[in-house]
C-alpha positions, 0 to 999 in steps of 0.5 A, spaced: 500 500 500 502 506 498 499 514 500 500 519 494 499 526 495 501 531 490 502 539 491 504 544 487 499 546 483 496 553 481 494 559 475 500 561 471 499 565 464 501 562 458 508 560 457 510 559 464 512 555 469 510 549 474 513 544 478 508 538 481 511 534 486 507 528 488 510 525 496 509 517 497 508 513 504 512 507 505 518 504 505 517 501 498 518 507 494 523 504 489 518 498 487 514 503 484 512 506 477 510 513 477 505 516 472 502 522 472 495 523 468 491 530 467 483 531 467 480 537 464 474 539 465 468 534 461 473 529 460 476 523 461 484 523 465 489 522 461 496 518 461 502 525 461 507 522 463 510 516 466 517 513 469 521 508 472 523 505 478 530 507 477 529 513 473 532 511 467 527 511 463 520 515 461 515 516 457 511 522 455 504 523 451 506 526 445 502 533 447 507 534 452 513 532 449 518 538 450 515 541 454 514 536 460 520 533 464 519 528 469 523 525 475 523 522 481 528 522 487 527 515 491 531 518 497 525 522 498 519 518 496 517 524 492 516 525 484 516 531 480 513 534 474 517 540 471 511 544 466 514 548 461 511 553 456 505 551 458 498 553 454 491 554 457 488 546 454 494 544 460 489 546 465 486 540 468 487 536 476 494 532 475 493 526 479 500 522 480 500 514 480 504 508 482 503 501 480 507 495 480 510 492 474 512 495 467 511 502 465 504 502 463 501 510 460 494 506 464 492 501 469 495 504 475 494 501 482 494 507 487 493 514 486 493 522 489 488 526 491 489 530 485 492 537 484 488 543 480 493 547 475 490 553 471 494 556 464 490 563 463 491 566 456 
């Protein structure tokens, strides 16, 4: 079992920045793929980005490619999102995930509560 509570979230304009970071429970921290998703208002969640136990590999969804970095530090049982550049159709809630095996862009195990972030044109 893991808790996973993001933060980080909030209004920037058009072209700025934001990092999200998401901190987990437990002591298994390592064992875990990390992921994070996005929900826009009338939508459904969406896979953004995802990255393995290590560190050493990633994957992103092509809209965020360039533009979106994630990373994650064991020691801290924390995962970030560095947002860059972002545009108003980023605004949506970013949960975090974890799940057990390969990296996957669905079927996570455990999620956050979900952080709001608000791009302004």
């Amino acid at each position: 079992q893991v808790q996973l509570v993001e933060s980080g979230g909030g209004l920037v304009q058009a072209g700025g920045s934001l990092r999200l970071s998401c901190a987990a429970s437990g002591r298994t921290f390592g064992t875990y793929v990390m992921g994070w998703f996005c929900q826009a208002p009338g939508r459904e969640r969406e896979f953004v980005a995802a990255i393995s136990r290590s560190g050493g590999n990633t994957y992103y969804a092509d809209s965020v490619k360039g533009r979106f970095t994630i990373a994650r530090d064991n020691a801290k049982n924390t995962v970030y999102l560095q947002m860059n550049s972002l545009k108003p159709e980023d605004t949506a809630v970013y949960y975090c995930a974890a799940r057990a095996g390969a990296i996957s862009t669905t079927r996570y195990d455990y999620w956050g509560q979900g952080t709001q972030v608000t791009v302004s044109s």
